[in-house]
C-alpha atoms as a printed R data frame, in Angstrom:
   type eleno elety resid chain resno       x       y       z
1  ATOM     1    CA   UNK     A     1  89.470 251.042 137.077
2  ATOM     2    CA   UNK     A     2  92.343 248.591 138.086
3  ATOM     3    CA   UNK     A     3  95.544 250.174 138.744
4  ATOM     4    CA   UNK     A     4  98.254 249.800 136.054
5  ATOM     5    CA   UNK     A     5 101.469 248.898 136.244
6  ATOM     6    CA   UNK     A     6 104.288 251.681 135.108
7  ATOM     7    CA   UNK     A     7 106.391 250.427 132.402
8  ATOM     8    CA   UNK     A     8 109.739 250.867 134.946
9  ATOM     9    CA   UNK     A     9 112.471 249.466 133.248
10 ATOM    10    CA   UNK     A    10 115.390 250.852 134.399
11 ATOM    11    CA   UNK     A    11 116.529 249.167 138.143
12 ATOM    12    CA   UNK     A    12 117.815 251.435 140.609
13 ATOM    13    CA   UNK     A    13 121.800 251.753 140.702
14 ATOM    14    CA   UNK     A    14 121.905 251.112 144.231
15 ATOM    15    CA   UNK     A    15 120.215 247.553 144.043
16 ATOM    16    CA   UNK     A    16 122.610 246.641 141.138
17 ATOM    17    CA   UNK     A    17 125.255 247.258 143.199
18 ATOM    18    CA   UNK     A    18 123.446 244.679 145.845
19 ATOM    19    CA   UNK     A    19 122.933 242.237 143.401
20 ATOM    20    CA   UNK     A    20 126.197 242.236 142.497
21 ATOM    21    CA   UNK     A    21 128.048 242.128 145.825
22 ATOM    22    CA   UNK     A    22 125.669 239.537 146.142
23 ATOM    23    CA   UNK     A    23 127.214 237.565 143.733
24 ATOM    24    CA   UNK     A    24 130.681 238.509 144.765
25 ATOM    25    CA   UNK     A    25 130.184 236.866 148.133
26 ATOM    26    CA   UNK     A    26 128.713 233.489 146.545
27 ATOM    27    CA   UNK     A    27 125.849 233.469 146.059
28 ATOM    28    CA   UNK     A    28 124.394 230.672 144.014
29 ATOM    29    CA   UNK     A    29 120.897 231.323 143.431
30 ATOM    30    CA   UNK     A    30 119.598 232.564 140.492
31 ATOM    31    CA   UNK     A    31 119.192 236.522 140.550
32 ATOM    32    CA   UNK     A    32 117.350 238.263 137.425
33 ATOM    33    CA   UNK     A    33 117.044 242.155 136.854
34 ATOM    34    CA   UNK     A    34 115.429 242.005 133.548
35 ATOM    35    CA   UNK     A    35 112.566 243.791 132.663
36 ATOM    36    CA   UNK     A    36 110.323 240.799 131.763
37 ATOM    37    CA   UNK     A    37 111.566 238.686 135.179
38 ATOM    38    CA   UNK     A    38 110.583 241.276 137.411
39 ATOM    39    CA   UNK     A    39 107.321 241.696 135.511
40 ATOM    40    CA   UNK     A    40 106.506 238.165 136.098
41 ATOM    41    CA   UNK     A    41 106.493 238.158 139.498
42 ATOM    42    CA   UNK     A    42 104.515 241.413 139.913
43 ATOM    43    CA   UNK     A    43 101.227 240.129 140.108
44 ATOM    44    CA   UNK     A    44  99.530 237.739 142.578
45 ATOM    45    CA   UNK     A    45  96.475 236.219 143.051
46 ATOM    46    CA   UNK     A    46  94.875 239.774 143.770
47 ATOM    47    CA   UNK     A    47  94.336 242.934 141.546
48 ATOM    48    CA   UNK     A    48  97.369 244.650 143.174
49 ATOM    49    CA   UNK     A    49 100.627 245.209 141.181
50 ATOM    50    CA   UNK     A    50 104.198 245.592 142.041
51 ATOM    51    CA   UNK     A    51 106.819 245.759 140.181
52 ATOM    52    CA   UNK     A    52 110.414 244.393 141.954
53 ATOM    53    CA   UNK     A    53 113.481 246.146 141.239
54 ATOM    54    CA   UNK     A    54 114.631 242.521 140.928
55 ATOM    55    CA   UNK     A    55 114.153 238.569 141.614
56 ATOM    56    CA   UNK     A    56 116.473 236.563 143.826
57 ATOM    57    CA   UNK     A    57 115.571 232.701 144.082
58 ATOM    58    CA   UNK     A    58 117.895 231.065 146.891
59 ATOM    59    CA   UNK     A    59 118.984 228.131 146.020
60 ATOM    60    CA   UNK     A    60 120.368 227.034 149.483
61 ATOM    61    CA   UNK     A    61 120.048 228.087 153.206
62 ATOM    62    CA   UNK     A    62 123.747 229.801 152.891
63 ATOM    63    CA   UNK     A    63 121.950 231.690 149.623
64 ATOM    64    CA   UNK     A    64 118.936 232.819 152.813
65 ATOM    65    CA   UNK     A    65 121.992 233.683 155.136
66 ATOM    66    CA   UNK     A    66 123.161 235.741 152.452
67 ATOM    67    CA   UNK     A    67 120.340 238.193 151.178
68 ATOM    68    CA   UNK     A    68 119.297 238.823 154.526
């Protein structure tokens, strides 16, 4: 039996706060935290699952600069 994915909606408090600051210090990217975003991306190719706490897509190398 394949693995199933627990139905986590709630995203930590702590990486709120990250995504947040995140913003705060320009980032223009987009950056989801909903339940159905996160989801989305929790599969690949493979019959492993993971389920982000949230989904950042850079849209330039200063957005790269700052999640890291």
């Amino acid at each position: 039996m394949l693995p199933r994915l627990h139905s986590q909606t709630d995203v930590d408090p702590l990486v709120l706060r990250f995504l947040k600051e995140l913003e705060q210090a320009g980032f223009t990217g987009d950056i989801e935290s909903q339940y159905s975003s996160r989801l989305a991306v929790a599969t690949d190719n493979s019959v492993y699952q993971q389920l982000p706490q949230a989904v950042v897509h850079p849209r330039t190398t200063q957005d790269v600069s700052l999640i890291g």
